[in-house]
N, C-alpha and C positions, 0 to 999 in steps of 0.2 A: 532396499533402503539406500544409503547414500553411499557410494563408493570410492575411492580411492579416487584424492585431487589430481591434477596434469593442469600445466600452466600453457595457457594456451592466449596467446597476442589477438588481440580485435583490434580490427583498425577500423574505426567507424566514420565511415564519409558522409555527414548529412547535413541536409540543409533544410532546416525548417523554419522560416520567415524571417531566416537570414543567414549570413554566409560562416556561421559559427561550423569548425570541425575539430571535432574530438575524438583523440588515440586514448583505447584504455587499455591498460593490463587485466586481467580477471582471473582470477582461479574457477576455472569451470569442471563440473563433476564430469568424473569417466560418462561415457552414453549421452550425456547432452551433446547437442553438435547447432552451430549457425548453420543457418539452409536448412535446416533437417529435415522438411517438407519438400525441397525442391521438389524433387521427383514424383513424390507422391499426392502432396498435395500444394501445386506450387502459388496458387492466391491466395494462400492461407492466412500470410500477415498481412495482404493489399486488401481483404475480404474485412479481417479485423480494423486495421487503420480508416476503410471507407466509412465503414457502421461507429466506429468513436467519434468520429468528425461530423458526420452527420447528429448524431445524439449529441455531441459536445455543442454545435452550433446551435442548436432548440435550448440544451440548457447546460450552460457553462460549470456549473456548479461540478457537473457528474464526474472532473476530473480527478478534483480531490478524492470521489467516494469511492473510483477505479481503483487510484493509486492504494488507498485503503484497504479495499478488499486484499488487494493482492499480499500487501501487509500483514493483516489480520487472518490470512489464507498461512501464508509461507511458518509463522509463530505459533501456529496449533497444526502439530503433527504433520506441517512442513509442507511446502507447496505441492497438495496433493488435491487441490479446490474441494477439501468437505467442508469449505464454508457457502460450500453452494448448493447441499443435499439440504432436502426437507426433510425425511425420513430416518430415522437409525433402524438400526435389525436389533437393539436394545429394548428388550420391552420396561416400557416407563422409563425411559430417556431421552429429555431434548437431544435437538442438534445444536451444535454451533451457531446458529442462525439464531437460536432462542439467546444464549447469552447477551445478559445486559450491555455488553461491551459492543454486542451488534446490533440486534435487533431491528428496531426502526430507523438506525442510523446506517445502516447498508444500503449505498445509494450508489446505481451504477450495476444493478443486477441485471433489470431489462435488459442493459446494453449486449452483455454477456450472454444472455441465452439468442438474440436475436442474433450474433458472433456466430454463434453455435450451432442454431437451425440452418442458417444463412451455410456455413462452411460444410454443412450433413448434407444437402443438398449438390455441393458438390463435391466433395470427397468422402461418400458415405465410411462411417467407422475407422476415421483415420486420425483428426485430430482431437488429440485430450483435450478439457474443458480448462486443467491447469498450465498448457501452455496459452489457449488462449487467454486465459486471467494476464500470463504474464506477456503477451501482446498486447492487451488493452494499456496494461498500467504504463507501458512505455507509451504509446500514440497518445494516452490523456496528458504525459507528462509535457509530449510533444505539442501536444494542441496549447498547452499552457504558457509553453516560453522556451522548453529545454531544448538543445539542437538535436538530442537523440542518440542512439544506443544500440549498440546487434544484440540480438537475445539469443544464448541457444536455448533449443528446443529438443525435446523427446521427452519430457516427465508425462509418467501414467497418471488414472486418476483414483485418488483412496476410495473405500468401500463403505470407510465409518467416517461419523461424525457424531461425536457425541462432547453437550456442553459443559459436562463438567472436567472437559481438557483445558478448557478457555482457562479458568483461571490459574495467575501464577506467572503461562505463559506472555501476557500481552501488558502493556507499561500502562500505568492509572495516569489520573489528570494530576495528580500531588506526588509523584515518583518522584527519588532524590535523584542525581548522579549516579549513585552508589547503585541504585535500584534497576535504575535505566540501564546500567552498566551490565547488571546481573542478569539480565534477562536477553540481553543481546547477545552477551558472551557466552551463555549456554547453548544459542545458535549458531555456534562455530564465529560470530561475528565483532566488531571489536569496539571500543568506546569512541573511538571516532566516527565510525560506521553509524553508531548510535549522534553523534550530533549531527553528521552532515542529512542521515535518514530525519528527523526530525525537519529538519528544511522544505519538509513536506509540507508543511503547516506555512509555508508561504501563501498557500492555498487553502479553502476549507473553513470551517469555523466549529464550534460548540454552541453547545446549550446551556443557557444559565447554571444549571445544576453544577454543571462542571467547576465553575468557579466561582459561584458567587459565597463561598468558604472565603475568599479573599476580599471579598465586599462588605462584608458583614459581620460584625463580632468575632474576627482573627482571632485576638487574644485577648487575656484580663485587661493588658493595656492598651491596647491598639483595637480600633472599629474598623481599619484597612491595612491590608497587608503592609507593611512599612517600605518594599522592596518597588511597592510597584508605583508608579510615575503618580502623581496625586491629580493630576488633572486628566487623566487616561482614566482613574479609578470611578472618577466622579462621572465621566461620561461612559461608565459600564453602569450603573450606579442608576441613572436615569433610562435604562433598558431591561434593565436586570432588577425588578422589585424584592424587596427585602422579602426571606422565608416568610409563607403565610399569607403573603400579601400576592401570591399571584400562586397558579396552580400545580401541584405537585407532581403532575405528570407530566416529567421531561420530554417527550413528545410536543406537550401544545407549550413549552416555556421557548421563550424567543435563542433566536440564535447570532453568535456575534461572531465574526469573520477572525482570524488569528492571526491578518496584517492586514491592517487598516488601508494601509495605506496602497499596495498593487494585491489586492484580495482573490485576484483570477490570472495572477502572474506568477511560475515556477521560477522564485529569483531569490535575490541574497537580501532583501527587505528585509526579511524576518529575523534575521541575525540584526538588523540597524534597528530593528524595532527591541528587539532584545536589549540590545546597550541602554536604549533609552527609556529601560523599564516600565516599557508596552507588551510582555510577553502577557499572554493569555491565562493560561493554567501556571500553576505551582511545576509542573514538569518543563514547561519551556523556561521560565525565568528560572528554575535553578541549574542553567547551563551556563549560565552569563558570571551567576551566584559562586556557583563551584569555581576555586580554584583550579583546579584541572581540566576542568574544558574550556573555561572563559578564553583564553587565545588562541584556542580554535575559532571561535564565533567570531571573536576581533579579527581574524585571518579571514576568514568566509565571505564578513561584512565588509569587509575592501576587496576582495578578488572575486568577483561574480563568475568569471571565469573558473577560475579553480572550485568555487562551487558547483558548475555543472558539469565537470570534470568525474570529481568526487562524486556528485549524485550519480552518475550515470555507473560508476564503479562499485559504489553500494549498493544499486539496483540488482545490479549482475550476481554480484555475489548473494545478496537476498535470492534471488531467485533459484540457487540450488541447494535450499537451506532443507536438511532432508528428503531430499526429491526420490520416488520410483521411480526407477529407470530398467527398461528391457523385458523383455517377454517373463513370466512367472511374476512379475511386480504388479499389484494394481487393475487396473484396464482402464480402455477407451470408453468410456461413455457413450449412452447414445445423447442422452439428455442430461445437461448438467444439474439438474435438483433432484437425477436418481439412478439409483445404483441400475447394472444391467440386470435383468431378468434372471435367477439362476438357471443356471446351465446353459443360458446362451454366448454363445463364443464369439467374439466381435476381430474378425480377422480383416487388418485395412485391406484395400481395396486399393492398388497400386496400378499405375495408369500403365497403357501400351507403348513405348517408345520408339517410334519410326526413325530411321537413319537414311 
């Protein structure tokens, strides 16, 4: 499981579709290491990055649902990619997958097994399926707007998945501050962490269901949420038909973007859309709401900069949230939707080095 932090300086030089460079600090767990593959398997993240780009160009959407899983991966039993198993060794137990919180909204899984195949091919039994989760989520954030970020890498991959971990661990669409706070901070992570991660939603949207509790018969005295913009309400309002009047399976109910305004851009909009009480769900407008975080969002919403700064340092840190690390932890996958075969031993395959 997770081992003993060491602070370790990333200096990240990147340039993606413009001259943006960003140094982060990170606390990275013992056994993670940047390069970790060099040797072993060294196309591993140019192999990842070429297949997101490619899938992201067909369909721009897949960024958000990347950046998601990885999320929704790292907050149930920690990035160990069981949100990517079909199967439990639990008899009569979903997986993660089954959870309402995922389900049909896991978008960005193709991307990851063809990651997967793609990388087995050439470095048979070497890379995890949870490092490459946290490869993608970085090149989707990158294909979106962010300048980008080093990842280290060496997390194993868990054996179980089971859905009744999901709940408790992952933040609802009506979560207060307080709520958001609580479930961050159980992941070693902090309340800031929790607003600038949220900035995700620059990107991505919902489904009616999600919100239309704020369109609809709020309260005894209010038919809309009182908080949210009145002419943003009324144009969810004409997308979003009142309960009843359109179908109850969140799946075929329509979907609305969660900034209107740059919906396939990783940028600080979302925080301007926030002030201007455009936020989407009850979870994003009560950051603006709260005293305690609203001047962060006000800070974010002027320094686009320091937002991609911060996301890129929230990333990092997300990504050693529980991680197996080192031999007796976990294994390598052959295939990410299933465990290895008992008894078979999956030993990488480290290349010959000429001098």
């Amino acid at each position: 499981m997770a081992c003993r932090f060491s602070l370790l300086f990333l200096t990240v030089l990147v340039t993606a579709a413009s001259s943006w460079r960003v140094a982060v600090d990170a606390a990275i767990v013992d056994g993670l290491q940047v390069g970790f593959y060099d040797r072993t398997c060294p196309d591993a993240e140019s192999t990842v990055r070429d297949i997101v780009r490619t899938d992201l160009t067909n369909d721009p959407t897949l960024a958000a649902g990347i950046i998601r899983i990885f999320f929704h991966d790292c907050f149930v039993k920690g990035c160990d990619a069981s949100i990517l198993l079909d199967d439990t060794t639990t008899p009569g137990e979903e997986t993660e997958k089954d959870s309402s919180a995922n389900g049909f909204t896991l978008n960005g899984l193709g991307t990851i097994d063809t990651a997967k195949s793609t990388i087995e091919s050439l470095c048979p039994r070497t890379v995890s399926c949870a490092d490459i989760i946290a490869f993608a989520a970085r090149e989707a954030a990158i294909a979106a707007g962010h300048p980008g970020y080093a990842v280290a890498a060496g997390r194993r991959d868990g054996r179980a998945s089971l859905k009744s971990n999901v709940p408790g661990n992952l933040p609802g669409p009506s979560s207060t501050v307080a709520d958001l706070t609580r479930v961050f901070v159980a992941k070693g992570m902090s309340e800031e962490d929790m607003v600038v991660l949220s900035g995700a939603h620059s990107i991505g949207g919902a489904h009616c269901t999600m919100f239309s509790n704020r369109l609809y018969n709020f309260s005894d005295g209010e038919d809309i949420d009182p908080t949210m913009n009145p002419v943003y309400a009324g144009q969810l309002r004409k997308v979003c038909p009142a309960p009843g009047h359109t179908s109850n399976d969140p799946e075929n109910q329509p979907k609305v973007a969660f900034d209107a305004r740059t919906e396939q851009r990783l940028d600080s909009s979302y925080y301007k859309e926030l002030l201007a009480g455009r936020g989407l769900l009850s979870s994003d407008d009560a950051l603006v709401e709260d005293p305690a975080t609203r001047p962060l969002v006000e800070q974010l919403a002027r320094n686009e900069f320091l937002f991609h700064r911060k996301f890129a340092e929230a990333m990092q840190k997300l990504g050693t949230v529980d991680v197996l690390v080192g031999e007796g932890q976990g294994e390598i996958r052959l295939k990410c939707s299933a465990v290895n075969s008992p008894g078979e031993v999956v030993t990488p395959t480290i290349p010959t080095l000429s001098f």
